[in-house]
C-alpha positions as CSV (number, residue, x, y, z in Angstrom):
1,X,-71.1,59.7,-139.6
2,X,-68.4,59.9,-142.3
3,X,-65.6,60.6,-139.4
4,X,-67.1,57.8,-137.7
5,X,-66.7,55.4,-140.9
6,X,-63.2,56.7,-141.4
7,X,-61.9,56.2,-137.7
8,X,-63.2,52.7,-138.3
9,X,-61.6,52.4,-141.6
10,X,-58.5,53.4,-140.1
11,X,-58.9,51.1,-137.3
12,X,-59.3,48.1,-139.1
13,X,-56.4,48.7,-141.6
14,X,-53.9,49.0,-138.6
15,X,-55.4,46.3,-136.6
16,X,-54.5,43.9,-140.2
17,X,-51.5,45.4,-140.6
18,X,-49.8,44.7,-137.4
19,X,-51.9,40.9,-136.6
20,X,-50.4,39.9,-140.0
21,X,-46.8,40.7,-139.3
22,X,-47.0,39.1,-135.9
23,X,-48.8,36.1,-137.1
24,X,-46.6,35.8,-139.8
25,X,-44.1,35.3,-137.9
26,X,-45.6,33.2,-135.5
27,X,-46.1,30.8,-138.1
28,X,-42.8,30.5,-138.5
29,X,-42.2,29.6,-134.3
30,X,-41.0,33.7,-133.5
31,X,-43.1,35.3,-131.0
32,X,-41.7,38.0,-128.1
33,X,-41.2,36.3,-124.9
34,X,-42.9,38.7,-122.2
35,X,-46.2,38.3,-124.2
36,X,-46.1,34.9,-123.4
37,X,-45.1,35.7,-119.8
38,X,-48.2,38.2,-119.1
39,X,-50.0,35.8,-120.6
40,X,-48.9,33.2,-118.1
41,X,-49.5,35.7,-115.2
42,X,-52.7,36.5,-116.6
43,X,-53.4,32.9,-116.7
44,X,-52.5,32.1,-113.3
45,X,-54.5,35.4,-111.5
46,X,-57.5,33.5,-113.0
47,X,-57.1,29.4,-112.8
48,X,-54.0,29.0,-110.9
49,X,-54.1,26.9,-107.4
50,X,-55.4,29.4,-106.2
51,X,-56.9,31.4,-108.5
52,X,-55.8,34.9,-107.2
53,X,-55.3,38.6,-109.1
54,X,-52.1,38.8,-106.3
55,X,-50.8,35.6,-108.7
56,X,-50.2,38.4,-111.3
57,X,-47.6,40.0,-108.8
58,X,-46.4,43.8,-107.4
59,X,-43.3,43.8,-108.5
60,X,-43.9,44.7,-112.5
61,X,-46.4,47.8,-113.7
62,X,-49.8,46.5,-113.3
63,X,-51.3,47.7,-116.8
64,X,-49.4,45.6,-119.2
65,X,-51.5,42.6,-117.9
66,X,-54.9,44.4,-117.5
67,X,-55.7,43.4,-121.5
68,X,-54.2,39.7,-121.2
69,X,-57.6,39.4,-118.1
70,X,-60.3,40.3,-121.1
71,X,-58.5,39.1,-124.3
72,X,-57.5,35.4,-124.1
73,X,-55.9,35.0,-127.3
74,X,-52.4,36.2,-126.8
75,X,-51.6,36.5,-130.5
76,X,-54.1,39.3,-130.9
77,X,-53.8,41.5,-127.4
78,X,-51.1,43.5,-128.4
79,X,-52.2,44.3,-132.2
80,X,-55.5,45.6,-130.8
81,X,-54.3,47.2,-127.9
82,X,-51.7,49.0,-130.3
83,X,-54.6,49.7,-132.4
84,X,-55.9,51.4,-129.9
85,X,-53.7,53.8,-128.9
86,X,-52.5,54.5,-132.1
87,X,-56.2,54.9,-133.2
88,X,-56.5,57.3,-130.2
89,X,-53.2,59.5,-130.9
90,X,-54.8,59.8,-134.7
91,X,-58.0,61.5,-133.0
92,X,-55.4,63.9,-130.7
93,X,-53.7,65.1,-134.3
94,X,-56.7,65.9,-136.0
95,X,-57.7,68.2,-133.8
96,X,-55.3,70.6,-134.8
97,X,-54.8,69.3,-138.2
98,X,-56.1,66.5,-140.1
99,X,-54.2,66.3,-142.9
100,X,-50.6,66.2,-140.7
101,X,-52.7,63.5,-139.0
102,X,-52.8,61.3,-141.9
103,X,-49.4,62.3,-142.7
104,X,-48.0,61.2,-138.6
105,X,-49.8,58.3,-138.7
106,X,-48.3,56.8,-142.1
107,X,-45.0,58.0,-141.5
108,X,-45.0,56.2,-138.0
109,X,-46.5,52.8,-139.6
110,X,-43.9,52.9,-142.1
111,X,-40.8,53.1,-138.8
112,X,-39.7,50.1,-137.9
113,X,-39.4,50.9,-134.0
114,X,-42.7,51.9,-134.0
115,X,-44.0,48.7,-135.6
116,X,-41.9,46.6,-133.0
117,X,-43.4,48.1,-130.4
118,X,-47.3,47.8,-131.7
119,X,-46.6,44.2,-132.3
120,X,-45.2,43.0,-129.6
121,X,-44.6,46.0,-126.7
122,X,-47.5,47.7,-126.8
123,X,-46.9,48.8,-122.9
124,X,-43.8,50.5,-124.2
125,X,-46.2,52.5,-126.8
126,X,-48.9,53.4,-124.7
127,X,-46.6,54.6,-122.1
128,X,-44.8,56.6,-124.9
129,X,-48.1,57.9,-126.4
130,X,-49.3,59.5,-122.9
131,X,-46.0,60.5,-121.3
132,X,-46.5,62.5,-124.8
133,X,-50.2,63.5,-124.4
134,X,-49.8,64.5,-120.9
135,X,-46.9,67.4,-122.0
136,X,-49.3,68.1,-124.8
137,X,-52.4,68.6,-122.1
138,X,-49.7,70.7,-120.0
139,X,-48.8,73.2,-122.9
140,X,-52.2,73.5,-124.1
141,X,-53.3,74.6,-120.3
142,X,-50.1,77.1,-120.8
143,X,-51.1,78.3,-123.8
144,X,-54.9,78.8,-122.9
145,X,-55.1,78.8,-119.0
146,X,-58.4,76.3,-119.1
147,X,-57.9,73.8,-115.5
148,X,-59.3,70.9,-117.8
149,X,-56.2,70.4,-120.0
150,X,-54.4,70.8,-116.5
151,X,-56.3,68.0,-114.6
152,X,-56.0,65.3,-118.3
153,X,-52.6,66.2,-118.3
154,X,-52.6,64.9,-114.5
155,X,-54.5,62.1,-114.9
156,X,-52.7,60.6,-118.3
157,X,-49.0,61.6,-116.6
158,X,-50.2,59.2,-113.6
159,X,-51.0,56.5,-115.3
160,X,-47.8,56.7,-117.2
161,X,-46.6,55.1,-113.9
162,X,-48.3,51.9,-113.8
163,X,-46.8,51.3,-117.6
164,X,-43.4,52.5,-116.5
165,X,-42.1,53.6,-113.0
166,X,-39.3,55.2,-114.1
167,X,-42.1,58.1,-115.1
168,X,-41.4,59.6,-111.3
169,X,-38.1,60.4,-112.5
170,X,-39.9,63.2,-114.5
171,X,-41.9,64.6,-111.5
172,X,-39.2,67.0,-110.6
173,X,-38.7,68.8,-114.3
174,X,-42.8,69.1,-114.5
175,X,-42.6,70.7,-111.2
176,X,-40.1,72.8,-112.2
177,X,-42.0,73.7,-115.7
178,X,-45.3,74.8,-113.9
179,X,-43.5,76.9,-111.4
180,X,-41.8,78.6,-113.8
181,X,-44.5,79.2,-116.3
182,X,-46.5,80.7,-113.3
183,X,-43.9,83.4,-112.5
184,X,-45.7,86.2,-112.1
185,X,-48.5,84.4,-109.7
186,X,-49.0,84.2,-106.5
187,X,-46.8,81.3,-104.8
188,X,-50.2,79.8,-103.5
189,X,-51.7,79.4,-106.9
190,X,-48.0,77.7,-108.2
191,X,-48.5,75.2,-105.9
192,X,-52.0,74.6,-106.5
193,X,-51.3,74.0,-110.0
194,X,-48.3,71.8,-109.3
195,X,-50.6,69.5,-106.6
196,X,-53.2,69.5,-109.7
197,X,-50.4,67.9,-112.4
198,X,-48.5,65.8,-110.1
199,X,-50.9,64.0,-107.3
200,X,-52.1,61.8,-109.6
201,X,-49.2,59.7,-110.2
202,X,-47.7,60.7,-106.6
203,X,-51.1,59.1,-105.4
204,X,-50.7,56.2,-107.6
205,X,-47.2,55.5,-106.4
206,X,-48.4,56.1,-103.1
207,X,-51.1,53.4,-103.4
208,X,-48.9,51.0,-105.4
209,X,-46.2,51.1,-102.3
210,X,-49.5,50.4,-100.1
211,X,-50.4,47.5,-102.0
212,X,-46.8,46.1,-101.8
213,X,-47.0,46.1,-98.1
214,X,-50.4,44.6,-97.7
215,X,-49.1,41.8,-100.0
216,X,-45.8,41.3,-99.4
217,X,-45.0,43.0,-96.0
218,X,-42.7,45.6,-97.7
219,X,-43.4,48.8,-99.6
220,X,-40.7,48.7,-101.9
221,X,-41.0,45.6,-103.0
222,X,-41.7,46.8,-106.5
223,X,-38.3,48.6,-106.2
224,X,-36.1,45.7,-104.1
225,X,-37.3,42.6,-105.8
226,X,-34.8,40.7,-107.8
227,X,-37.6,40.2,-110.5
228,X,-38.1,44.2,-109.9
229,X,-38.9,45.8,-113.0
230,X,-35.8,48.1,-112.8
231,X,-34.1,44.8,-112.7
232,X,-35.7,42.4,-114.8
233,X,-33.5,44.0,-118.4
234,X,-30.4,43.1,-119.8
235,X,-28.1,46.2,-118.6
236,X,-24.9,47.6,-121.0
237,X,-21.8,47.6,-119.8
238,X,-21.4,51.2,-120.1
239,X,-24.6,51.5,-117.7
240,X,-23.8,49.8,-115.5
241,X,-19.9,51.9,-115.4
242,X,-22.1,55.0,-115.4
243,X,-25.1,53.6,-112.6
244,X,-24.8,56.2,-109.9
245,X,-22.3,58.5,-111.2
246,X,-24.0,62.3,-112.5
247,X,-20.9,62.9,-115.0
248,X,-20.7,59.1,-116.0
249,X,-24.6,59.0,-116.8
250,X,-24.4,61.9,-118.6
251,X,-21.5,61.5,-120.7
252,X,-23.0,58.3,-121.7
253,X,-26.6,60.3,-122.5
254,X,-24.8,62.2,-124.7
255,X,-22.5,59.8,-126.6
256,X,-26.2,57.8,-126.8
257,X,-27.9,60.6,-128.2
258,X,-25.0,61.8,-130.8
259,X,-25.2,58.0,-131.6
260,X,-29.3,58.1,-132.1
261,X,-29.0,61.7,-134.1
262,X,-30.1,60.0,-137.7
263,X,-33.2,58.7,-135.9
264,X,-34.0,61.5,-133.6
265,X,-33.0,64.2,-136.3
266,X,-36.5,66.2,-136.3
267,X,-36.3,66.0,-132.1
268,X,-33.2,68.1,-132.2
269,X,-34.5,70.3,-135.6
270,X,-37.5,71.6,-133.8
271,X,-35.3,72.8,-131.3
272,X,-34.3,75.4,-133.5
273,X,-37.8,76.8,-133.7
274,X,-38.4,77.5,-130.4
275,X,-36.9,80.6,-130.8
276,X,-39.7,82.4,-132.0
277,X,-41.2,81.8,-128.2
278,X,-40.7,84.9,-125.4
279,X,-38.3,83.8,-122.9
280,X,-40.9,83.4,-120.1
281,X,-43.0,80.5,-121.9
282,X,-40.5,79.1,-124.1
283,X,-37.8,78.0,-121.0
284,X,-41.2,75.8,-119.6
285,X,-41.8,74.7,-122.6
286,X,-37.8,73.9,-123.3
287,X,-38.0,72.0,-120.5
288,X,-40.9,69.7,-120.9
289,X,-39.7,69.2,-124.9
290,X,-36.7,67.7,-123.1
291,X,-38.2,65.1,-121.2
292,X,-37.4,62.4,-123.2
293,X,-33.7,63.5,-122.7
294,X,-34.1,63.4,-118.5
295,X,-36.2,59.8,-118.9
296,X,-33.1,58.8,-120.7
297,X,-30.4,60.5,-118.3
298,X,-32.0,59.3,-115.2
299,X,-32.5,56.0,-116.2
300,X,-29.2,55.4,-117.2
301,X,-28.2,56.8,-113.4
302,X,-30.3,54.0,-112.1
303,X,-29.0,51.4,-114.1
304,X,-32.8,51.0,-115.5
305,X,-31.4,51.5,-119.4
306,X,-30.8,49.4,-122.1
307,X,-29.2,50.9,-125.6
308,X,-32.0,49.4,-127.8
309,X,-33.1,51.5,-130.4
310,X,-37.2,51.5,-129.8
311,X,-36.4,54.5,-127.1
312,X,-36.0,56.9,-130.4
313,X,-39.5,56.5,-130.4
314,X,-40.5,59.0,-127.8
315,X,-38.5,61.5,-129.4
316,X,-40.6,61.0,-132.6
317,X,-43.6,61.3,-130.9
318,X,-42.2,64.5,-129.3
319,X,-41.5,66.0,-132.2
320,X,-44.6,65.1,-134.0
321,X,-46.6,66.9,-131.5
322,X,-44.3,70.0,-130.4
323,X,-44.6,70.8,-134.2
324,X,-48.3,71.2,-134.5
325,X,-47.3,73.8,-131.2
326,X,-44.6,76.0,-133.1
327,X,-45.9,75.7,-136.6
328,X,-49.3,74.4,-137.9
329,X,-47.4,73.3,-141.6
330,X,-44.2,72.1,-141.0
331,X,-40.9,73.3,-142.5
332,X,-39.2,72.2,-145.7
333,X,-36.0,71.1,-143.5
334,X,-38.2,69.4,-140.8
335,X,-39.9,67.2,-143.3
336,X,-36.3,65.8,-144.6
337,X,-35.3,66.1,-141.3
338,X,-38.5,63.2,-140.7
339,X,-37.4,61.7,-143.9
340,X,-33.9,61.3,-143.3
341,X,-35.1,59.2,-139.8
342,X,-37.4,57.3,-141.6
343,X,-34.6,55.7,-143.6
344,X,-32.2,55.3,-140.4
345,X,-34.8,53.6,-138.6
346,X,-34.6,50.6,-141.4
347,X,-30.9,50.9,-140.9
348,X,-29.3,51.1,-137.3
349,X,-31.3,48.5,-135.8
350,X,-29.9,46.3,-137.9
351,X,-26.9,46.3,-135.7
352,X,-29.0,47.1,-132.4
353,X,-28.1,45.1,-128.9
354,X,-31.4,43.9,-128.6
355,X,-31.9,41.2,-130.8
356,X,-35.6,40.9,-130.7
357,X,-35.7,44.5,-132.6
358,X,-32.9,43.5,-134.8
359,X,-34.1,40.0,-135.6
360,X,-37.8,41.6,-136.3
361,X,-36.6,44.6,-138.6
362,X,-34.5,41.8,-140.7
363,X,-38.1,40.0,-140.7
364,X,-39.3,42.8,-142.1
365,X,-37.0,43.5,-145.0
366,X,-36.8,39.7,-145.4
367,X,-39.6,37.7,-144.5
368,X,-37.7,35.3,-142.2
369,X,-37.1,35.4,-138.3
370,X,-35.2,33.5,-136.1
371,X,-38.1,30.6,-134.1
372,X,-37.4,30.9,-130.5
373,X,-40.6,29.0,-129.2
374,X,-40.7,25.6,-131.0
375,X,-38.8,24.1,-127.9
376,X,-41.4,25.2,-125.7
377,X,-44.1,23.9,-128.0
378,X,-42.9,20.6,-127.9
379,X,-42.3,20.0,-124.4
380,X,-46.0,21.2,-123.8
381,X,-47.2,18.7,-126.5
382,X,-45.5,15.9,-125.2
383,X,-46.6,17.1,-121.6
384,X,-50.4,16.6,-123.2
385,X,-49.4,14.0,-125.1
386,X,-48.1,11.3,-121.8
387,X,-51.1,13.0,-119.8
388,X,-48.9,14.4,-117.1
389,X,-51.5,15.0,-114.4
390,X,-49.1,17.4,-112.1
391,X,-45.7,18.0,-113.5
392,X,-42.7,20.4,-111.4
393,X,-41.3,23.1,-113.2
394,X,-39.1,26.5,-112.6
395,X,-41.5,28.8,-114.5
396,X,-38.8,31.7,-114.1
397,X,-37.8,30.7,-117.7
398,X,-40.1,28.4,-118.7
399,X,-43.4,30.0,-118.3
400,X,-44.2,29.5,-122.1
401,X,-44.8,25.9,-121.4
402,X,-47.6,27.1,-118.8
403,X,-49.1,29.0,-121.7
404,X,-49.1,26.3,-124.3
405,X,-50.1,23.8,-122.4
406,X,-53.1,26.2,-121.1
407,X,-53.7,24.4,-117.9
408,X,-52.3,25.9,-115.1
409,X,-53.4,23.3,-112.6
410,X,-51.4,20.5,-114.0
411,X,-48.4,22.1,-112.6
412,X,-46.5,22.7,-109.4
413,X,-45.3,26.5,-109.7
414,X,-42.8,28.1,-107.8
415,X,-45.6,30.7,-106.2
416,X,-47.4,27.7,-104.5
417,X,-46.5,27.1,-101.0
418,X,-46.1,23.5,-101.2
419,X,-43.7,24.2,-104.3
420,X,-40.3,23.2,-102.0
421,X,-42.1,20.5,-100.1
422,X,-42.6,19.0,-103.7
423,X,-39.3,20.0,-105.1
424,X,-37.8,18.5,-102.0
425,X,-39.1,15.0,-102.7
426,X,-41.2,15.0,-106.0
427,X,-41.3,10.9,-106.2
428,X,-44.4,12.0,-103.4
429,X,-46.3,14.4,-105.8
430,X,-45.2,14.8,-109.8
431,X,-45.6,12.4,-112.8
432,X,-43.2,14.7,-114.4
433,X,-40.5,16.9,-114.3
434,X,-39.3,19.6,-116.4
435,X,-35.7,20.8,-116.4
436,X,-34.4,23.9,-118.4
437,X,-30.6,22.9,-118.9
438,X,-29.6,26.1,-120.5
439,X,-30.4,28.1,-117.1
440,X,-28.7,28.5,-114.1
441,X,-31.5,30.0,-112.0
442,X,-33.5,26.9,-113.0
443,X,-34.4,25.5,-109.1
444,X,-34.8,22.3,-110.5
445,X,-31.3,21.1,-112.1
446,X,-29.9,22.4,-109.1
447,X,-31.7,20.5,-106.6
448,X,-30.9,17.8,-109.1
449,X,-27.6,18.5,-110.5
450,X,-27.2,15.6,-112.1
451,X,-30.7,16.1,-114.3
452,X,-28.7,17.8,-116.9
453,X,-27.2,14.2,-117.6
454,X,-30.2,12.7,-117.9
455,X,-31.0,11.6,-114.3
456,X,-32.9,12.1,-111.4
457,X,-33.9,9.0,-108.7
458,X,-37.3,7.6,-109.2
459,X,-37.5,8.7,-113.1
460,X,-37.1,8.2,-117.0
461,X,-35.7,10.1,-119.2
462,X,-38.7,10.8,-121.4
463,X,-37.9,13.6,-123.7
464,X,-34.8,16.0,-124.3
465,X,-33.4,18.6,-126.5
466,X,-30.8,21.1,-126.2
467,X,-32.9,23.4,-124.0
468,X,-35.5,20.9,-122.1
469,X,-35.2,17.5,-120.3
470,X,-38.4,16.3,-119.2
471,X,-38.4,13.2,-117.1
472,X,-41.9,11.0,-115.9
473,X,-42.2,8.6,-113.4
């Protein structure tokens, strides 16, 4: 009962924690875009003309919009998803130790990167947290031979690939590990164990490429797709030099890990302790402990990488949990080895490439953040406000309008098949228009060039700021 009390405890204090940073600074008009845009999807698999789960699309991993069908208040759905998982990785530590538990657990609260993620990417975490788990299951089966740590070590690794499909990158090392480990066995019961670890997620994809087809007449549409997830980031310039090339990709790995030492310090210190592990079951081991490393490598191959600093946060988690593996109390030098990271992760994203990361760890120094939703806000009140009954808008960039104006049907959306036939003469169909100036994918302004200016035949200019135009009839 006490345990009980205390999980809840815990539960509630990092729920508060991470709803009051982000609604603190969504008072102040900051919140992360792709909330907003599962949100929409969310919004249109349920009331959208029609109403239909394939609404949600095939092209991005299906789980980050699972929560957004049961939790209809954006603001809260990654702060208690986070919770969650966070609450769930606390129950995983104290099994071995409880008081390192406590210890993880405050130390990764108090990390910026980690906070970032909890708040606003809480796909990103999850997948983190059981890409993590599942090499934790894996060694434990080494360690103790039970077929139950084998098969949740299968099943978590497979749903790592409906967070993140870049987890099939991995298949080959796991592979790899469990045939090695398994040297002195017969080749039959190798492959037994390796079907057992990786036909999860090989099913998974397998069914994911299935539902592609049935839906959109081609397999690899989650792979092809312009809006493909391995295509929907901003890419580096050094990635995209390195996309395709083995030496390129891994001469950049390595310049990006030298870079990302101060944060990933106690990654590369609990390398040194692996000694202490026979050759036979530490090389398996080796291997899986550098997982994060391959994710990182092979992503930058496939031009699926972008040099934000939030990726530092599987290595933490890595080292967090290899530790309780080689030794139950950790070492003087690993704990300033943690400490020392600590203190970088307040400082080097600071100067990150992703501004969303650098913008919220100045928030959290300063109190402020950059708004970057009040334009949105306003077009949907005025939208309410001149009771627009069907308005045309490119929700490629503007899908946060959808979402604060709440009412999907008083739109015509790009996935709606009369969409073009509207766009072609809207006079016929919309009260309003909406036109995002700023974008050059917007399918409006260029079937109206001249809406930019302030015109388009058969309408007003209503409303416009810097980003929006929004014209009624």
């Amino acid at each position: 009962m006490l345990r009980l009390i205390i999980l809840c405890l815990i539960f509630i204090s990092i729920f508060s924690l991470l709803f009051s940073i982000e609604h603190l600074a969504y008072e102040q008009g900051y919140i992360y875009k792709n909330i907003l845009f599962y949100a929409e999807k969310a919004l249109l698999a349920e009331e959208g003309i029609p109403p239909r789960l394939e609404n949600i699309g095939f092209i991005y991993p299906p789980l980050a919009f699972l929560p957004f069908l049961f939790i209809k208040n954006y603001e809260i759905v990654s702060p208690i998803v986070s919770t969650c998982i966070i609450s769930i990785f606390f129950i995983y530590l104290s099994k071995t130790s409880k008081k390192a538990s406590y210890l993880s657990v405050g130390y990764l609260l108090l990390n910026p990167l980690v906070l970032f993620l909890a708040t606003y990417r809480f796909e990103i975490l999850l997948f983190y947290i059981l890409l993590t788990l599942s090499v934790g299951m894996l060694i434990k089966h080494m360690e103790s031979g039970y077929s139950f740590y084998l098969f949740a070590s299968g099943i978590l690794f497979g749903l790592t690939f409906f967070l993140d499909f870049r987890s099939l990158f991995l298949t080959p090392f796991v592979a790899i590990a469990i045939f090695v480990n398994t040297k002195e066995q017969e080749f039959s019961r190798k492959l037994a164990l390796i079907i057992v670890k990786l036909s999860p997620i090989i099913f998974f994809a397998l069914a994911w490429g299935y539902l592609n087809w049935v839906f959109t007449g081609n397999p690899f549409t989650f792979v092809k797709s312009p809006y493909s997830f391995f295509k929907s980031g901003s890419i580096d310039t050094h990635v995209l030099i390195a996309k395709g090339n083995i030496f390129k990709s891994l001469s950049y790995t390595i310049l990006k890990l030298l870079a990302d030492i101060p944060i990933i310090l106690p990654y590369f210190t609990l390398l040194f302790y692996m000694r202490k592990y026979r050759i036979f079951y530490m090389l398996p081991m080796f291997m899986l402990y550098l997982s994060p490393i391959f994710l990182v490598f092979l992503s930058i191959y496939f031009a699926s990488f972008f040099p934000a600093y939030y990726h530092t946060v599987i290595f933490l988690f890595f080292a967090i949990v290899f530790q309780m593996f080689i030794y139950k109390k950790p070492t003087k030098i690993l704990m300033i080895s943690f400490l020392i990271s600590l203190v970088f992760s307040w400082i080097l994203p600071l100067y990150s490439k992703e501004l969303n990361e650098k913008y919220f760890t100045k928030f959290l120094i300063s109190g402020k953040i950059t708004q970057n939703i009040m334009d949105y806000k306003e077009v949907a009140n005025i939208l309410r406000k001149e009771q627009c009954k069907k308005t045309l808008i490119d929700d490629a960039s503007s899908f946060p309008i959808v979402v604060f104006v709440g009412n999907p049907k008083m739109f015509y959306l790009p996935y709606m098949y009369e969409y073009y036939t509207v766009l072609s003469y809207p006079k016929a169909y919309a009260d309003c228009i909406v036109v995002d100036k700023t974008s050059n994918a917007d399918k409006i302004s260029n079937r109206f060039p001249e809406a930019t200016f302030g015109h388009i035949n058969g309408y007003y200019l209503l409303y416009e700021n810097k980003k929006f135009a929004i014209f009624k009839k």
